[in-house]
N, C-alpha and C positions, 0 to 999 in steps of 0.2 A: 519526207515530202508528201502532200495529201493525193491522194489518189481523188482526178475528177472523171465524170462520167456525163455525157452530155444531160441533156434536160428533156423533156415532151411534158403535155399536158396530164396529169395524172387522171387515173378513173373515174374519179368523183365529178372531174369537168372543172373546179373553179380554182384550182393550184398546179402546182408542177411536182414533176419527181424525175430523179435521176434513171438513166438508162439503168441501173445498181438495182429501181424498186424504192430507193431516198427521198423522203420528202423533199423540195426544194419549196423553199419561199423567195422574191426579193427585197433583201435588206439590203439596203444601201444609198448611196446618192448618186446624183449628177457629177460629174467629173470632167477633166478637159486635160487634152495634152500639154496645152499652155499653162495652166494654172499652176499654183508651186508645187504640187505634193508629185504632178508626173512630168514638169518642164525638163529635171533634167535628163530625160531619155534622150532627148531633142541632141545630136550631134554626141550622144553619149557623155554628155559634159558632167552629170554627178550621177552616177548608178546605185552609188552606195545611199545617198539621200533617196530614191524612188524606191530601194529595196525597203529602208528603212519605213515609210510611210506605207508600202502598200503590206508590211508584214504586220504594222499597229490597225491597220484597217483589220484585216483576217483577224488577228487576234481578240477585236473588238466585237467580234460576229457578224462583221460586213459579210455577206456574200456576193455580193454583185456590183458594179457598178455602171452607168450611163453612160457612154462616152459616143463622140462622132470621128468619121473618120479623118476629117483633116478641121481646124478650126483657122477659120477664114477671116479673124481678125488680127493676122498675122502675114504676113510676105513670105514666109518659110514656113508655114502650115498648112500649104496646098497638097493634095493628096497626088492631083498630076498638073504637072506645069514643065512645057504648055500641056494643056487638052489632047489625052490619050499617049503620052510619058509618064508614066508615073515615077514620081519623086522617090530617088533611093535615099534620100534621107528621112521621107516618113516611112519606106516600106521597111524601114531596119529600126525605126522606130516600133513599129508595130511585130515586127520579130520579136523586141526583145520586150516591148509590154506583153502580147501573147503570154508567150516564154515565166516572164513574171508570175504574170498571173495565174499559170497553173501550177508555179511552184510552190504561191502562200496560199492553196486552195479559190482564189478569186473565182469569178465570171465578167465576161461583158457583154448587155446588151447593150450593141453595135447599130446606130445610124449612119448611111454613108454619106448624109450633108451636114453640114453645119448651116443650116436652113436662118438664120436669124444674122449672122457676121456676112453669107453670103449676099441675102438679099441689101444689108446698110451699105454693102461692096462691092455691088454689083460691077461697076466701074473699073474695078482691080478683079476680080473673082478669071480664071486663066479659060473658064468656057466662053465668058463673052466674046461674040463675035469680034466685037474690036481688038479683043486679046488674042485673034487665030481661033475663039473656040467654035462650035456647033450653035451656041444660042444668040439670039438678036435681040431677044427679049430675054427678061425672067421667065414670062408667059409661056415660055417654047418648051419649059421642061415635059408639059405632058398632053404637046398639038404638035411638036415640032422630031418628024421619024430620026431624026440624024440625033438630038439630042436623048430621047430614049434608048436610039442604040447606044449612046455612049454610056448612059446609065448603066446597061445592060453588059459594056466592057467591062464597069467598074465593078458590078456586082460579081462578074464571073472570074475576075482577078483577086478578090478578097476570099471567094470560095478555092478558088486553084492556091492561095498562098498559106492562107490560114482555117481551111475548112476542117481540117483534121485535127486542131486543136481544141480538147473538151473543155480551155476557158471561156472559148464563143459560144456563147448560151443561146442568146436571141436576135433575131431582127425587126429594128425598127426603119421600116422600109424605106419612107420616107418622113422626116419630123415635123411636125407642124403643115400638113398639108395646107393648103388655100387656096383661093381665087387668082392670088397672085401668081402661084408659079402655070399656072394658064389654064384653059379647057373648066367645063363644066363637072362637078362634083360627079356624073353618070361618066363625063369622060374621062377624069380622071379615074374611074373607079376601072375601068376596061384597061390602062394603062398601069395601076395596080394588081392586076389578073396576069398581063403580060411580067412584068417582074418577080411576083411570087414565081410563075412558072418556069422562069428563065432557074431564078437561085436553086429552087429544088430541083431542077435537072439536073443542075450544076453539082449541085452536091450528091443526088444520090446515085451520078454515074461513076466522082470519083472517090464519096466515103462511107457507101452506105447507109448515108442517113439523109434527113433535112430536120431544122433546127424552127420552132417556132416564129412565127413571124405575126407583126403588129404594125399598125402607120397612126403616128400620134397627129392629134390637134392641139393648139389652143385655145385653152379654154374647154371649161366641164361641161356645157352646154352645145355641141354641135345643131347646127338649122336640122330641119327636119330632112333634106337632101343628104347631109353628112353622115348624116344618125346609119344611115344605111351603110353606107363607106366605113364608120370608124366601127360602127357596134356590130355590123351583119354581115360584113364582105366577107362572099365563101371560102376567099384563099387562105383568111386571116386564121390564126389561131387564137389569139388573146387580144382584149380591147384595152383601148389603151387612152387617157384624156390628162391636160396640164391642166391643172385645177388652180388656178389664179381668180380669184375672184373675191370679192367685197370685204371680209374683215381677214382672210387670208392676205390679198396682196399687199392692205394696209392693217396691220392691227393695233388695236388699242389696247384688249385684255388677252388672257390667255384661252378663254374659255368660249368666245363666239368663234372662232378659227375652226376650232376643231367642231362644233355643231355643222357648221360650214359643210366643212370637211364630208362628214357623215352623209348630212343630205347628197353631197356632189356621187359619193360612191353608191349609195343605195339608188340614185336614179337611175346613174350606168349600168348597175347589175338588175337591174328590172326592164332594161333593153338589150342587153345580150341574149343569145340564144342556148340554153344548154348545154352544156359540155366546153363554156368559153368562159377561162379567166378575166377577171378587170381588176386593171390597177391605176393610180397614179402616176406618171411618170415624171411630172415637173412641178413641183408647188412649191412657195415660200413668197417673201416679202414682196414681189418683185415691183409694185407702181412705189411700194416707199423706195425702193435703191434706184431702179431707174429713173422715175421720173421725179423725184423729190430728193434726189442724192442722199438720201438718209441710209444708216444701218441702226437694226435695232440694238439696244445695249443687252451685252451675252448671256446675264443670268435670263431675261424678260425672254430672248431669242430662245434659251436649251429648253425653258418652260413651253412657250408656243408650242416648237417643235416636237416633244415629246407627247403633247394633246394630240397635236397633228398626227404624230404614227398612229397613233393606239386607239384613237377616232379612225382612222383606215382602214385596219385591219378588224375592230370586232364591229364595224356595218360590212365585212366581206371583201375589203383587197384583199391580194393576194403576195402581199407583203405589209413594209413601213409606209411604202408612200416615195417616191423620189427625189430629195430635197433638194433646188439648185441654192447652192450655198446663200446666193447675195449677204455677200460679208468682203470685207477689205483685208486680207488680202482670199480667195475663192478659196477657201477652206471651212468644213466644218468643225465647230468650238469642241472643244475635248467633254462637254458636257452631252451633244447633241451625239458625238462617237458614245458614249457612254451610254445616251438612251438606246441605240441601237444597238449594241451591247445585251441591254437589255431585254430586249423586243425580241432579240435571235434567242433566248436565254429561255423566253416563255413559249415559244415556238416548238419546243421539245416533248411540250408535254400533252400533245393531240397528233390524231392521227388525219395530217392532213391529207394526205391521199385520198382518202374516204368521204373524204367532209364535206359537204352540195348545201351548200346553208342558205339561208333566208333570211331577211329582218324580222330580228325579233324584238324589237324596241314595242311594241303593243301586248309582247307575251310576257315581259318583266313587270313586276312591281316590286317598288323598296320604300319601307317606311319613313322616307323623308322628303321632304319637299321642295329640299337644295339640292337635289344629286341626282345628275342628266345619267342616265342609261345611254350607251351604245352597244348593240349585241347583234348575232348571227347566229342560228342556227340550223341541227335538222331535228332528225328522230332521237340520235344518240349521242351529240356533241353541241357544245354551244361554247361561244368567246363571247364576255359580257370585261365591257369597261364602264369602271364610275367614276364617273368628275363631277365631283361641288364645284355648284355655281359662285356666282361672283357674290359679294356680300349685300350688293346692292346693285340699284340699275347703273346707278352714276359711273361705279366703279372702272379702275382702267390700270393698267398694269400686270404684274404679277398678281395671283391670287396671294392674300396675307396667312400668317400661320397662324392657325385657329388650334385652338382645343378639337383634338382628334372626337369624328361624332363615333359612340359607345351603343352597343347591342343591337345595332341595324339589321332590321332581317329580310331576305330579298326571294321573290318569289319567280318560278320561273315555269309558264307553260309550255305545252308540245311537245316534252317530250316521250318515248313508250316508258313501260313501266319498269322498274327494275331499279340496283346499287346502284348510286353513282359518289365519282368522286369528283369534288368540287375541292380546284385547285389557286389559292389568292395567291396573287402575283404582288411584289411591292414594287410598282416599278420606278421609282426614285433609286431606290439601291438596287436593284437587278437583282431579286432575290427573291425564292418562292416564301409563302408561311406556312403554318401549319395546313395541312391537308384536311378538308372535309368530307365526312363518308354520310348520305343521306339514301331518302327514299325515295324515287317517286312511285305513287301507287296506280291504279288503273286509269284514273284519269289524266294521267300525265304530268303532274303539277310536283315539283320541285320545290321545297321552302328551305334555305339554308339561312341557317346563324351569322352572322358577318364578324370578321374580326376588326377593331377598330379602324374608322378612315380616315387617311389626313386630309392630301389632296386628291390621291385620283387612285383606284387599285384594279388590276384583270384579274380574272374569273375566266379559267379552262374547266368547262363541264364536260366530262366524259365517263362511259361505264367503269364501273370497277370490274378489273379481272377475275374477282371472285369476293364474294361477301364477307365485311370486314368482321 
């Protein structure tokens, strides 16, 4: 059984590590109690099916996964019904996900609404008023004192049942904040002050610790009022945004998604403050499933997706990216488990702890004129991903299989001087290549050899231990 150990932000400020001194990254997706891979916890109806899926995840190099605490587009997925009972059918549900999940090595970062099924259900949801709860509005969640204390029951009963389990990684305090659930983005941000401070009481009177905390938006762009809330709030530890937006929510090729991508995380981490991770926490098709009933077809989809991660992570997330499936039935394709797979696979070979990086997309050059650079880095490490562009503007689809391009040489400023070894990632197969050992001299500058490209390869720049 894996031995876990909670999570904090590690030293370097833009990742995590284990209470252990373990890098942690998160790799993983979105997830839901209802969905198939963990529905059958629900009344303990298939256990062996939930062990089965969540031990292919683990095995896959998932470390984490998203989840909320009741999913509200269900009548049996309330977390308390009525308002302030809580349901022993999801608290034994949550027993035995916990439970689970620290036995195939998992994490959850933990939202305690299902902020998106609540608000289309508002009408059914067991706090409205009509239904005996605390709220008369939506708007009440963060004007109305009777529905924050409730808030503040529910937080302090998820810390009293399940705080001491090292599979709860994170908090995402509230998901998708807005205008809707009430009060002004300053007020709201005084009633996020109040609930961080409630949790970490909660927890470090009875476990010794407190666990990271985050409150996500939709959408990569918060107003200039939110920017403060999602990127700056003192309580916050890590920022946190659902990147939905233009050739993400609907794509055409593989290759605009993931520039997308890049741009949406380099903005965020050029408004965080030092010492504060940012990631993704929601991204994929969603205006094509939602509102155009479409799903994409699975090879075009593992494609997207895998741009998607590895665009993420070398402008500076602090993982994959979070995928919410949209796919029929809420599962991710065994190709898209396979890219993350991979992505945990390349992840091994830097020291993330350390690592306080920057864009470097202006410090790169590569002798081609199809092949988009995404990179990050500092003094002493850099993650560099390349993807050939489309073959044309017209193009749409999958990228086509070209003639691998031959003796690419890629250059890379900033860093101090000394060995380093440059490490190619093939990430179609999860598999590193040969190792490169180079020089950079006094001025910094890095020129490595490239070994052939098809569609897209990572590059882990880091020192060598000792000169080859």
């Amino acid at each position: 059984m894996p031995t876990l150990s909670p999570i904090r932000v590690a030293p370097g400020g833009r990742y995590f590590e284990t209470f252990d001194g373990e890098p942690f990254l998160f790799i993983g997706p979105n997830d839901a109690i209802a969905w198939p891979g963990l529905a059958g916890l629900y009344r303990r109806r298939d256990m062996d099916a939930v062990d089965a899926y969540l031990a292919g995840l683990a095995q896959s190099g998932v470390t984490i996964l998203r989840l909320m605490l009741e999913y509200a587009h269900h009548e049996g997925r309330y977390f308390e019904r009525p308002a302030g009972r809580f349901n022993p059918f999801l608290v034994r549900l949550w027993d035995d996900l916990f439970a689970r999940c620290e036995q195939f090595g998992l994490r959850v970062l933990l939202a305690p609404w299902d902020n998106f099924w609540m608000a289309l259900r508002w009408h059914r949801h067991p706090y409205n008023a009509a239904n005996g709860g605390p709220a008369y509005w939506p708007s009440s969640f963060f004007t109305d004192e009777a529905v924050i204390e409730a808030t503040q029951r529910r937080l302090r009963f998820v810390v009293e049942r399940w705080g001491g389990c090292p599979a709860f990684a994170a908090w995402d305090l509230f998901n998708e904040i807005h205008p809707h659930w009430g009060g002004s983005p300053a007020q709201q941000a005084e009633v996020v002050t109040r609930l961080s401070k409630t949790v970490r009481e909660a927890e470090d009177k009875l476990w010794g610790l407190t666990r990271p905390q985050t409150v996500s938006i939709f959408g990569p762009e918060p107003t200039v009022e939110y920017e403060e809330l999602i990127f700056r709030h003192p309580s916050l530890d890590f920022a946190t945004t659902h990147i939905y937006h233009g050739a993400i929510d609907y794509p055409e090729d593989t290759v605009a998604p993931a520039v997308t991508m890049a741009n949406w995380v380099r903005h965020a981490l050029a408004r965080v403050p030092p010492g504060r991770p940012f990631m993704d926490t929601e991204h994929g098709p969603i205006h094509l499933f939602n509102n155009h009933k479409k799903m994409l077809p699975e090879d075009f989809d593992d494609e997207y997706e895998r741009h998607l991660m590895w665009a993420h992570l070398a402008s500076g997330g602090a993982g994959s990216g979070m995928r919410w499936p949209a796919r029929r039935p809420h599962l991710l394709t065994a190709g898209m488990t396979r890219a993350l797979g991979s992505l945990a696979g390349f992840t091994k070979t830097l020291d993330w702890r350390h690592f306080t990086p920057r864009n470097a997309v202006a410090d790169i050059e590569i002798d081609a004129p199809n092949v988009l650079p995404f990179a990050c880095r500092d003094k002493r490490q850099a993650v560099i991903y390349l993807l050939r562009d489309k073959p044309d503007s017209g193009h749409q689809g999958r990228l086509p299989e070209r003639e691998p391009l031959c003796g690419l040489s890629l250059t890379l400023r900033g860093l101090a001087a000394g060995s380093y070894c440059v490490q190619p990632w093939d990430t179609r197969r999860g598999h590193p290549l040969a190792c490169i050992h180079e020089e950079a001299a006094g001025d910094g500058v890095l020129r490595v050899a490239l070994p052939p490209l098809e569609k897209d390869m990572a590059l882990a720049v880091q020192p060598c231990a000792s000169p080859p």
